[in-house]
KOLPA-826735 format. One record per residue (C-alpha): residue number from 1; residue in three letters; chain; z negated, x negated, y. Coordinates in steps of 0.25 Angstrom, whole numbers, plus 5000, padded with zeros to 4 digits. Layout:
N
+-----+------+------+------+------+------+
| pos | code | unit |   c3 |   c1 |   c2 |
+-----+------+------+------+------+------+
| NUM |  ALA |    A |    Z |    X |    Y |
...
+-----+------+------+------+------+------+
//
This chain:
179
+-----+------+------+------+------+------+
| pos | code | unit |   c3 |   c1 |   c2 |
+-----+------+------+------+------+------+
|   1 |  UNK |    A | 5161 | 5228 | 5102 |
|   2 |  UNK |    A | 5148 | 5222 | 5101 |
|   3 |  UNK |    A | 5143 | 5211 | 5094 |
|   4 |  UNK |    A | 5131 | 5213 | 5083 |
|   5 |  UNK |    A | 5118 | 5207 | 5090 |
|   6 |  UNK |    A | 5106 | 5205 | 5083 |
|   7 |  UNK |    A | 5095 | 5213 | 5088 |
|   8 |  UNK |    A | 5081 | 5207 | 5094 |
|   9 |  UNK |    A | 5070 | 5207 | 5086 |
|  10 |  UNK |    A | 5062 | 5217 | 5088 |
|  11 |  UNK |    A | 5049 | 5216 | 5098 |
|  12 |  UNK |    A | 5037 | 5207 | 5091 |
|  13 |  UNK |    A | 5044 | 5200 | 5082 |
|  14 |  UNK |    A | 5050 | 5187 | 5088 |
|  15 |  UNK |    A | 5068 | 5182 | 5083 |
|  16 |  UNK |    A | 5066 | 5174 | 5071 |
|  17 |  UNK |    A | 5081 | 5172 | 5073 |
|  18 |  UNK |    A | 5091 | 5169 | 5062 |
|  19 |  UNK |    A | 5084 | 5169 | 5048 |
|  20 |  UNK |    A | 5095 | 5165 | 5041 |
|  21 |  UNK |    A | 5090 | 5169 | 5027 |
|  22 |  UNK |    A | 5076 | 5161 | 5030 |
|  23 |  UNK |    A | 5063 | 5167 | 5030 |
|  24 |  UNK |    A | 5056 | 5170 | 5045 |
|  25 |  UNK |    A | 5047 | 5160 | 5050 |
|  26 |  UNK |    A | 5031 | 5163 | 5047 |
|  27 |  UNK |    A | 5025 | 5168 | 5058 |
|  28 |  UNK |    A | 5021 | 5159 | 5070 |
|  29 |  UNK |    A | 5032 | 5151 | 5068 |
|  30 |  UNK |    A | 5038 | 5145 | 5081 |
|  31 |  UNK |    A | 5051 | 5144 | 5082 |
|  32 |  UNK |    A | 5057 | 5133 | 5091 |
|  33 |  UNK |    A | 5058 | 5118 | 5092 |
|  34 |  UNK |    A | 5050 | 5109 | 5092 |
|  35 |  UNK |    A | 5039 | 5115 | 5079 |
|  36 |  UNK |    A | 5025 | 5116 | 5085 |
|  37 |  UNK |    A | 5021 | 5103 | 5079 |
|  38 |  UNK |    A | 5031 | 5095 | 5084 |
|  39 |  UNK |    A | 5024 | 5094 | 5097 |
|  40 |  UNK |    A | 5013 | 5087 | 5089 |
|  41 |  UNK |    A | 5014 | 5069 | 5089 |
|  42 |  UNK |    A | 5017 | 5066 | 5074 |
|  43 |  UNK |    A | 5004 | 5061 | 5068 |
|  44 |  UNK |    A | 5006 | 5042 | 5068 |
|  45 |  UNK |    A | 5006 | 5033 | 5058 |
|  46 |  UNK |    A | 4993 | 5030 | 5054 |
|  47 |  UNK |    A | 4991 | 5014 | 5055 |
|  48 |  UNK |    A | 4992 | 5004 | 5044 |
|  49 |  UNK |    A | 4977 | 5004 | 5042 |
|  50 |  UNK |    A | 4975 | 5019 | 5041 |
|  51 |  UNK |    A | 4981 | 5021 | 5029 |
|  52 |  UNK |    A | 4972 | 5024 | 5015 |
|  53 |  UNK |    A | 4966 | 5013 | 5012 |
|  54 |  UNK |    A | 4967 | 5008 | 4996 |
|  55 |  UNK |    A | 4955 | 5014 | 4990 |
|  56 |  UNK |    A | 4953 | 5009 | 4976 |
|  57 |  UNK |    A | 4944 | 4999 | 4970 |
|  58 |  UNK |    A | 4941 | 4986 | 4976 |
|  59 |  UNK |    A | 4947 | 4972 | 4969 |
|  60 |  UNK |    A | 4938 | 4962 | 4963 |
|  61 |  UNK |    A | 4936 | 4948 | 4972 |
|  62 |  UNK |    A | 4941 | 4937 | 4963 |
|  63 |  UNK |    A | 4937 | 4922 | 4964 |
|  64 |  UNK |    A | 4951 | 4914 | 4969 |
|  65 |  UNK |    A | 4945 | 4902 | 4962 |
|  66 |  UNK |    A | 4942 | 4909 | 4950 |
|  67 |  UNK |    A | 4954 | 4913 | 4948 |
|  68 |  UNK |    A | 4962 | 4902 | 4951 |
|  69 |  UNK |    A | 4952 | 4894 | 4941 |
|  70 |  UNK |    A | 4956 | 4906 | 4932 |
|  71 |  UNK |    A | 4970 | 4906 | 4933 |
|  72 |  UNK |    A | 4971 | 4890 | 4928 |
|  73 |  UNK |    A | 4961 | 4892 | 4916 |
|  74 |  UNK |    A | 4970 | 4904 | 4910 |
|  75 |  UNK |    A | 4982 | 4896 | 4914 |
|  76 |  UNK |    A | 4987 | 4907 | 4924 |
|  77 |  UNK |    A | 4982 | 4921 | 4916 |
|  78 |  UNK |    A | 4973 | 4925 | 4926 |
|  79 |  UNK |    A | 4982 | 4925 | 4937 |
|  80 |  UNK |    A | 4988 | 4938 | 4928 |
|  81 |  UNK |    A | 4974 | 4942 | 4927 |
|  82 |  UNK |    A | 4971 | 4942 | 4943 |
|  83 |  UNK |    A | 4985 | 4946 | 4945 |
|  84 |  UNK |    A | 4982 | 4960 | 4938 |
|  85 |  UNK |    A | 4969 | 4961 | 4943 |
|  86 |  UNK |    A | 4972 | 4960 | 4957 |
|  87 |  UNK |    A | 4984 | 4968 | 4957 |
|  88 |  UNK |    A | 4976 | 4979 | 4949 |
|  89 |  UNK |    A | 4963 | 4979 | 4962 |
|  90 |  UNK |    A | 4974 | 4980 | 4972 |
|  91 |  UNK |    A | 4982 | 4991 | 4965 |
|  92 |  UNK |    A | 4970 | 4999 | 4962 |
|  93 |  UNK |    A | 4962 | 4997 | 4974 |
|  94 |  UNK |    A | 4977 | 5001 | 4983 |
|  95 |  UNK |    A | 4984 | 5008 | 4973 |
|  96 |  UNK |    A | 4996 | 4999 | 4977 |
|  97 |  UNK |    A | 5001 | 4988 | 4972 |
|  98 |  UNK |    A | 5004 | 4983 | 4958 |
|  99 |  UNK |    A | 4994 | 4984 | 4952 |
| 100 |  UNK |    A | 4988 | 4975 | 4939 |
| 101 |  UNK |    A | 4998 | 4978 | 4927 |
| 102 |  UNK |    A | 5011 | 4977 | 4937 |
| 103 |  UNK |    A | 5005 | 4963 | 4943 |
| 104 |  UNK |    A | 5002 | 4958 | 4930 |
| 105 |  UNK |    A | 5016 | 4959 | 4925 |
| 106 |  UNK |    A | 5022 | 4954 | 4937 |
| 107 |  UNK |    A | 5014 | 4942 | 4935 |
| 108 |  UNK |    A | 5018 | 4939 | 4922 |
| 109 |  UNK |    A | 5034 | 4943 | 4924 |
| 110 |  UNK |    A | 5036 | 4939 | 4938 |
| 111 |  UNK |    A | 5024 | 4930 | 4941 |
| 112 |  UNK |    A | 5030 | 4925 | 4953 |
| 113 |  UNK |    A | 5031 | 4938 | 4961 |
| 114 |  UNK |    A | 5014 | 4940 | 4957 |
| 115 |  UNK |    A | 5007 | 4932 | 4969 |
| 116 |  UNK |    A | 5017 | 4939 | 4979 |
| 117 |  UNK |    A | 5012 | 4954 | 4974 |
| 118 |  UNK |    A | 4998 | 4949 | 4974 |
| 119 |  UNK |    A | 4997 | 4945 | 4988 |
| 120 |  UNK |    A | 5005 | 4956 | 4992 |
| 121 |  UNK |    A | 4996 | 4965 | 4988 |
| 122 |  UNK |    A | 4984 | 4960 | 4992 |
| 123 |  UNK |    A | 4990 | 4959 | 5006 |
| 124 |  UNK |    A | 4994 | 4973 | 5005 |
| 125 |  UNK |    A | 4979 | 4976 | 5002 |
| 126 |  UNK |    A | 4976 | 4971 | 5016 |
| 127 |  UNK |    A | 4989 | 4977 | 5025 |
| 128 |  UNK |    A | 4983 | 4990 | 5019 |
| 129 |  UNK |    A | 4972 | 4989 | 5026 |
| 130 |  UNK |    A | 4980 | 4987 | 5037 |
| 131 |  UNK |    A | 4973 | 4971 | 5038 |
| 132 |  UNK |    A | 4983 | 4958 | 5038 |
| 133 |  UNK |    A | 4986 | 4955 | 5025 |
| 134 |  UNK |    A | 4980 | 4939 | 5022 |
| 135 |  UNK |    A | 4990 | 4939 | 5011 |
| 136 |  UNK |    A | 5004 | 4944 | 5008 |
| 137 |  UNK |    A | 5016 | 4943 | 5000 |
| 138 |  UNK |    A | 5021 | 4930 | 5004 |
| 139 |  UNK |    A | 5007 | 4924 | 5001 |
| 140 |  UNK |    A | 5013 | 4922 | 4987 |
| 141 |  UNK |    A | 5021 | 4913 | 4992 |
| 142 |  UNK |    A | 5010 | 4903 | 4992 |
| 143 |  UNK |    A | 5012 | 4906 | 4975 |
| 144 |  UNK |    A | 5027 | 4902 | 4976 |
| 145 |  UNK |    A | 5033 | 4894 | 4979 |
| 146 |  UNK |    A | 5019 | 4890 | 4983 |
| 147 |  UNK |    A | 5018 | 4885 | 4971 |
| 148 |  UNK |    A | 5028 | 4873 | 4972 |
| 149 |  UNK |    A | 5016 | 4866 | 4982 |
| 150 |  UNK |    A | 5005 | 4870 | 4970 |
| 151 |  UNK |    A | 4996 | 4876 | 4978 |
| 152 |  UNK |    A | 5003 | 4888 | 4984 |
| 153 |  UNK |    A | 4997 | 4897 | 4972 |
| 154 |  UNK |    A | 4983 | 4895 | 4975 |
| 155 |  UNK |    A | 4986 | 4898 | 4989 |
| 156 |  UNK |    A | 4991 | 4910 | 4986 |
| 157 |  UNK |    A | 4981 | 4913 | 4976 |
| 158 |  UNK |    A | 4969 | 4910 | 4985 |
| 159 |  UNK |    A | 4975 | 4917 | 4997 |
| 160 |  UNK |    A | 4979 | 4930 | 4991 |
| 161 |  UNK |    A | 4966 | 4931 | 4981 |
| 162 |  UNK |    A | 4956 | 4928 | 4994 |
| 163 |  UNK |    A | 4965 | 4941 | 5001 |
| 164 |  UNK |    A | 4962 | 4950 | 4989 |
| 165 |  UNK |    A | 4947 | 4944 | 4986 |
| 166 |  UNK |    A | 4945 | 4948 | 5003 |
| 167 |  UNK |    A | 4951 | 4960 | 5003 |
| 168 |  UNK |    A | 4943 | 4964 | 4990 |
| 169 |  UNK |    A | 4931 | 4960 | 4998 |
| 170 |  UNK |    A | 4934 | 4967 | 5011 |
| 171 |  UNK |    A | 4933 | 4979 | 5002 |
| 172 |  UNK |    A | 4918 | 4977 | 4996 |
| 173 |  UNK |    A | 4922 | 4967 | 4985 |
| 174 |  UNK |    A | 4911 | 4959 | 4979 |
| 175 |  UNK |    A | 4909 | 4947 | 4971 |
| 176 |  UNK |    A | 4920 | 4941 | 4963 |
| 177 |  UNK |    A | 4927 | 4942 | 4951 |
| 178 |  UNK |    A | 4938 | 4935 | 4941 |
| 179 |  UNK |    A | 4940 | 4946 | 4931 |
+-----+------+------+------+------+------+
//
């Protein structure tokens, strides 16, 4: 007694073998391993400075003296005011970040926290760019407990406005402004 064989597929037409209820592969596929492509490299990473670069509108330079003198005439409201405005350029200019409104009530809640996310930012607008960022993070630590030797706030303030004001500048930035 013979066994059932399958018979050979009949000449021109090459074994599509088992099709277990699956459609046939579309014409010109190989079958085999490795795929066709497999033989090409994978395409690299692209390097930190090749990604898009942020593409909306350039910040305003703002005069550190001016805005410290600012901040002691209105007895500490314009630091809310420059809080929200810098947090806004950088979000609209990246469209990353905080942004103004999200800054702004930080500042009034948790006003500790609002010179760390500041200079976080503005460093982050520099590593973007793939460029050593002059200001980080731990720069606010110049704020607090900086603030214990009294002068630690207007370190951190000057350090971390003259990051943004340059990086503005590097972009085509003109002039200066308070408001």
């Amino acid at each position: 007694m013979s066994t059932p064989q399958s018979q050979p597929p009949p000449p021109g037409q090459p074994d599509e073998g088992p099709s277990y209820g699956y459609a046939p592969p579309p014409p010109g596929y190989q079958q085999g391993y490795p795929p066709p492509n497999w033989s090409q490299p994978m395409p690299g990473v692209p390097a930190y400075g090749q990604y898009a670069q942020p593409q909306g509108p350039i910040g305003q330079v703002r005069p550190t003296g001016m805005i410290i003198l600012l901040f002691f005439v209105t007895l500490g409201i314009w630091g809310f005011i420059y809080y929200f405005q810098t947090h806004e350029e950088m979000k609209r200019h990246t469209g990353e970040g905080l942004g103004g409104v999200l800054a702004l009530v930080i500042a009034i809640i948790f006003g500790i926290l609002n010179p760390f996310l500041l200079s976080n930012e503005v460093g982050q607008l520099y590593a973007r760019r793939g460029q050593q960022p002059p200001v980080t993070a731990l720069t606010g630590l110049w704020f607090f407990p900086g603030i214990l030797i009294l002068v630690g706030p207007f370190i951190w303030f000057v350090q971390t406005n003259k990051a943004l004001n340059e990086y503005w500048q590097s972009l085509g930035a003109q002039g200066s402004t308070v408001v």
